[in-house]
Steps between C-alpha positions, in 0.01 A plus 500: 500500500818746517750154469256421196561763309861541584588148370231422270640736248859323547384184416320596217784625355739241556228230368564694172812440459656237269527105641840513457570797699246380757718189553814664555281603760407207617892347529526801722226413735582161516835602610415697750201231641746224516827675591469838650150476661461116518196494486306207645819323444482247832152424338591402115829314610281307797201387234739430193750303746206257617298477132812398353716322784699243225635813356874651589462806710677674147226417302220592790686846532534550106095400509435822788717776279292363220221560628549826641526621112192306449336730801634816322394435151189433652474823669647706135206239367234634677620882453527431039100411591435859559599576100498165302328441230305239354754409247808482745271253695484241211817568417635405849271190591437194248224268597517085409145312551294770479288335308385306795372807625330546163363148541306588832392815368284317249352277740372770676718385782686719749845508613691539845863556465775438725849607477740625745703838561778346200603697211303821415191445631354849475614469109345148513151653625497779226577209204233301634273850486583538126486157374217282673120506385401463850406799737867495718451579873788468709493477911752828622577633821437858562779770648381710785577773352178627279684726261771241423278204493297662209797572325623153528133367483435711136846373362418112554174542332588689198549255303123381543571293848242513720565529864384341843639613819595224731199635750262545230583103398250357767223681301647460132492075621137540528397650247395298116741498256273660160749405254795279432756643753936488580489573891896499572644413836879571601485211747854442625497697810384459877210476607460785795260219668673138467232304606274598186795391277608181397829303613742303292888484414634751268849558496595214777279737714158451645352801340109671479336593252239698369199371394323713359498420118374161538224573729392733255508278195327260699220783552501595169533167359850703279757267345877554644823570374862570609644819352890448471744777439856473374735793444687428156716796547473810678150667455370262288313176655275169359213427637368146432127401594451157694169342552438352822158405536186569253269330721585553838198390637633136402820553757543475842544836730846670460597307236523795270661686760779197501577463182496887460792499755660196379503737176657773654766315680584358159518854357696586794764226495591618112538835593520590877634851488171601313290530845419700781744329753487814707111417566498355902356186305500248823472727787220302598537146604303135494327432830 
């Protein structure tokens, strides 16, 4: 609790200040991740190097400082959520096909989203909080910490975001949707268990996934879409609505899931300094 309110108050008052001060910031922290500290270094040069192997090892390394300032605006990100306002939130994220959204909305019909950790996601979830007609839920994890994780827990939902943590989702699965419903899944990371995840090739790698949004849909009978995010210049990022299945009790198992990461890859090829590389993404392997 001391370390609580010691910080707390620190971060608070950095959130308020202005973006552009708070990304000055952020050039400083990258800095210091990729140069001084290096920061998980061995890790983002290992992943990039075998997702992109036909590229020079210039262009890999120019991909890992990249994405270091990627990293740190996501962290300066995450602090302007303590303070930002509505208004800076639609000013920052533009939405194309939204109207598909819309669309399912009126059919009474409920929607799992997938995306991955590209772009602003936290900004992403509060647009998506101020703009859709369904009830948003989206699947977090939790920090250890009490104090902290309510501070974190009461900025994501401000903006009318309802949350699930990840060991309250067994129960949340169960339970009836009562109205037309946006259940959002951040579904690019590793599955702590591989054998309840699903295998394929992403990024010339044999890779698991999550697979969690489709079983859901599939229990909740929801339509699917892939969320992508593209940074048009610094702080301010597209989001563009893809539908991949409306009837997904018409497909085959994990074919959501695979063209989800077909999706991603996509997004990832166009810009691959906009990810997590520093995530231990493959640390498990195919038996």
């Amino acid at each position: 609790m001391l370390i609580y309110y010691l910080i707390a108050p620190i971060l608070i008052f950095l959130g308020h200040l202005p973006s552009a001060i708070l990304y000055k910031f952020a050039d400083g922290i990258a800095f210091i991740l990729y140069h001084i500290i290096g920061y998980r270094k061995a890790v983002v040069q290992n992943n990039i190097a075998n997702s992109f192997p036909e590229k020079s090892a210039v262009e890999q390394e120019q991909i890992a400082k990249e994405s270091y300032r990627h990293l740190a605006d996501r962290i300066v990100e995450n602090l302007k959520c303590l303070s930002i306002s509505k208004d800076e939130v639609h000013k920052r994220i533009e939405v194309a096909n939204i109207e598909l959204m819309h669309e399912y909305y009126r059919k009474n019909k409920s929607v799992v989203v997938l995306l991955g950790h590209i772009g602003s996601w936290e900004l992403g979830g509060y647009k998506a909080s101020l703009i859709l007609k369904h009830k948003t839920y989206g699947i977090v994890s939790l920090l250890t910490n009490p104090y902290f994780n309510n501070l974190i827990q009461r900025t994501r939902g401000k903006m009318g975001m309802h949350l699930i943590g990840m060991q309250h989702a067994k129960a949340f699965f169960e339970q009836p949707l009562t109205e037309p419903s946006t259940i959002i899944f951040i579904s690019d990371q590793s599955p702590s268990n591989p054998t309840n995840g699903y295998w394929t090739k992403f990024l010339n790698q044999d890779t698991n996934f999550f697979t969690g949004g489709e079983r859901y849909a599939r229990l909740h009978d929801c339509a699917v879409v892939y969320v992508a995010i593209k940074q048009t210049q610094r702080g301010y990022y597209n989001i563009e609505v893809i539908n991949i299945c409306e009837d997904i009790k018409s497909v085959p198992e994990n074919t959501v899931t695979q063209k989800f990461i077909e999706m991603l890859e996509k997004t990832l090829y166009e810009n691959p300094s906009d990810w997590l590389w520093s995530h231990k993404r493959w640390k498990h392997k195919k038996v």
